[in-house]
Backbone bond lengths (Angstrom), bond angles and torsions (degrees), N, CA, C in turn:
res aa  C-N    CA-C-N  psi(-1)  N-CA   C-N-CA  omega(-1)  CA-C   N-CA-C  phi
1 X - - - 1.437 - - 1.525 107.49 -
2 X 1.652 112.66 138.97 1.784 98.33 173.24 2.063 92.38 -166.98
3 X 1.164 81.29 106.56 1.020 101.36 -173.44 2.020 124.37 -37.27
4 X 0.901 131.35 134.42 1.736 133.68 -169.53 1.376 114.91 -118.49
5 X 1.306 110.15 127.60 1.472 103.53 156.38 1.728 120.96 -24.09
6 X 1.279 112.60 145.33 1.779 102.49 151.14 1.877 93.53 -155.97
7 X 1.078 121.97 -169.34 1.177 139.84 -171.88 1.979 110.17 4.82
8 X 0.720 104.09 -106.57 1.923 105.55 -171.11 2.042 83.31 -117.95
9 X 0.911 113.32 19.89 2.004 86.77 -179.59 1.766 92.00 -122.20
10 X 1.503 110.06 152.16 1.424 103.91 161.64 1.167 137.21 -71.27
11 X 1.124 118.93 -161.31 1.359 113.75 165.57 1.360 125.55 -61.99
12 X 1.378 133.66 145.17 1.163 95.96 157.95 2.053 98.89 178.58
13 X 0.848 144.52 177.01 1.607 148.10 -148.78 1.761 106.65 -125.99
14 X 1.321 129.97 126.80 1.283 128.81 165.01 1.234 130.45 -82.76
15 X 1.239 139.78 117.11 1.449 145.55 -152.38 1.434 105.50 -123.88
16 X 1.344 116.85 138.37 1.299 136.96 172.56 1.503 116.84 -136.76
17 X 0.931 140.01 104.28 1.705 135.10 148.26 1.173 135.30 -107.87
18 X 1.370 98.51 146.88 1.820 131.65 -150.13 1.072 92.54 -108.01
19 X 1.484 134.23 146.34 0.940 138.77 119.35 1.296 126.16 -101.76
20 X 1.523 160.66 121.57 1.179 167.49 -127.93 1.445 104.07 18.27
21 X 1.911 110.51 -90.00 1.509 97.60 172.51 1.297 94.97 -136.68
22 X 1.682 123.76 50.79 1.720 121.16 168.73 1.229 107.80 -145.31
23 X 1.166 81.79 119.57 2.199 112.53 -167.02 1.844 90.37 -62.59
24 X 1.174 115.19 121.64 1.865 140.01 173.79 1.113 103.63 -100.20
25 X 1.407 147.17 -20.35 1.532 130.21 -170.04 1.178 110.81 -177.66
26 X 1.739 130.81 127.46 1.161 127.64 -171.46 1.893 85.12 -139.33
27 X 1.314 90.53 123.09 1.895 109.25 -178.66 1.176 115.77 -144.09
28 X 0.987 101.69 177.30 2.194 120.07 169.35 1.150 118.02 -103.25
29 X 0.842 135.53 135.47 1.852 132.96 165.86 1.330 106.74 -105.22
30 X 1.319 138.43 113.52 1.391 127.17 165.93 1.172 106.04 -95.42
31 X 1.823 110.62 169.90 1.713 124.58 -179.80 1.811 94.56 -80.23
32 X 1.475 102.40 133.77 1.681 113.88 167.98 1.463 105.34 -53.44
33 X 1.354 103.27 127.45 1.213 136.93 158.79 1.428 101.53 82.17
34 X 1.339 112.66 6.83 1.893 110.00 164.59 1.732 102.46 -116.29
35 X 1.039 110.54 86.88 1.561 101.46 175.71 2.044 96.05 -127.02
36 X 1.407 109.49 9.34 1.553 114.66 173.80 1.392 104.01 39.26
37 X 1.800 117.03 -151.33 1.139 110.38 155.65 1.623 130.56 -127.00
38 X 1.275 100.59 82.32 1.501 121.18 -173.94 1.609 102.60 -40.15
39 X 1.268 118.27 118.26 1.630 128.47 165.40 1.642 103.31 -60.38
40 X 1.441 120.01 -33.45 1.574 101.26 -163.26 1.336 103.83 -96.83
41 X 1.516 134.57 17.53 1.456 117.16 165.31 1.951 75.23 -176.62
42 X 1.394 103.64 116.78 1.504 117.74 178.36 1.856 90.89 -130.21
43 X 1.388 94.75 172.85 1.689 106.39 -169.17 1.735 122.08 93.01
44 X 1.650 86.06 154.78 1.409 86.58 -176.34 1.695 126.11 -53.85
45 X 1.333 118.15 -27.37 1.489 102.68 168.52 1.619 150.61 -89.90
46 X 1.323 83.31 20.56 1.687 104.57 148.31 1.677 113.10 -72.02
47 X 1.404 91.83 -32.81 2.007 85.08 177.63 1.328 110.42 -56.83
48 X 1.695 138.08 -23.11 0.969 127.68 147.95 1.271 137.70 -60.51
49 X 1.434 131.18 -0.08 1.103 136.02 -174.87 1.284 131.63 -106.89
50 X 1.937 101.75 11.87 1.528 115.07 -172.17 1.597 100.36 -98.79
51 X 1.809 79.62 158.00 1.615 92.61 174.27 1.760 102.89 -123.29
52 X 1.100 137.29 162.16 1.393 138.53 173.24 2.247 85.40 -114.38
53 X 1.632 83.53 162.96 1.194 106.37 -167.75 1.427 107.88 -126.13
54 X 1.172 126.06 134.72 1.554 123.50 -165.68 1.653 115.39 -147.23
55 X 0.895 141.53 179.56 1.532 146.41 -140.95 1.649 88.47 -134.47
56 X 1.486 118.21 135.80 1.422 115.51 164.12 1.370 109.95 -149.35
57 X 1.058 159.38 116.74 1.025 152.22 -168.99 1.510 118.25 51.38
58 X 1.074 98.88 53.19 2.118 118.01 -152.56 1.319 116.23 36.82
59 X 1.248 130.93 18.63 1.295 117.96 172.57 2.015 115.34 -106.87
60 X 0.597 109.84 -179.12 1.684 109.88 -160.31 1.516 90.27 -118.30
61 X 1.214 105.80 120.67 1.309 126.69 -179.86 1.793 114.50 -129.41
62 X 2.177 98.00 162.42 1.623 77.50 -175.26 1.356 79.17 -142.33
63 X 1.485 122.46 -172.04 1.367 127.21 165.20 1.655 132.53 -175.88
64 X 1.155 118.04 135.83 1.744 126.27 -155.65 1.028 89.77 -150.24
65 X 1.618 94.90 146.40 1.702 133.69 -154.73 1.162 89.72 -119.43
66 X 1.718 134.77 110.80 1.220 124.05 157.72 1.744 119.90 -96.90
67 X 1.203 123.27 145.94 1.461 101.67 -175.04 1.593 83.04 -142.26
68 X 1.667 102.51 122.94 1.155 101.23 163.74 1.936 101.70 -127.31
69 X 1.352 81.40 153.08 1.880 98.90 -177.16 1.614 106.12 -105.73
């Protein structure tokens, strides 16, 4: 999976987490340093919401730390 431009939004991944059976967080992840300028969530704290993408055993990998309290 790797997320693509389409219409006016960037790239970017849909996130949901569960814990047992009650949904805690529904977000975006965009690719670092492509977050353009998305109309439906602009501002600096999307800069928290990037992931960079990297090569590991030739495959293209990404990764985010969620910490919820």
């Amino acid at each position: 999976m790797y997320p693509v431009t389409y219409a006016s939004r960037p790239p970017h991944i849909h996130v949901k987490l569960w814990r047992d059976n009650q949904e805690l967080l529904t977000t975006q992840l965009y690719l670092k340093g492509n977050t353009g300028t998305d109309e439906w969530w602009g501002g600096n704290p999307r800069d928290h919401l990037q992931f960079e993408t990297m090569r590991v055993d030739g495959r293209l990998t990404g990764e985010f730390t969620f910490v919820i309290g």
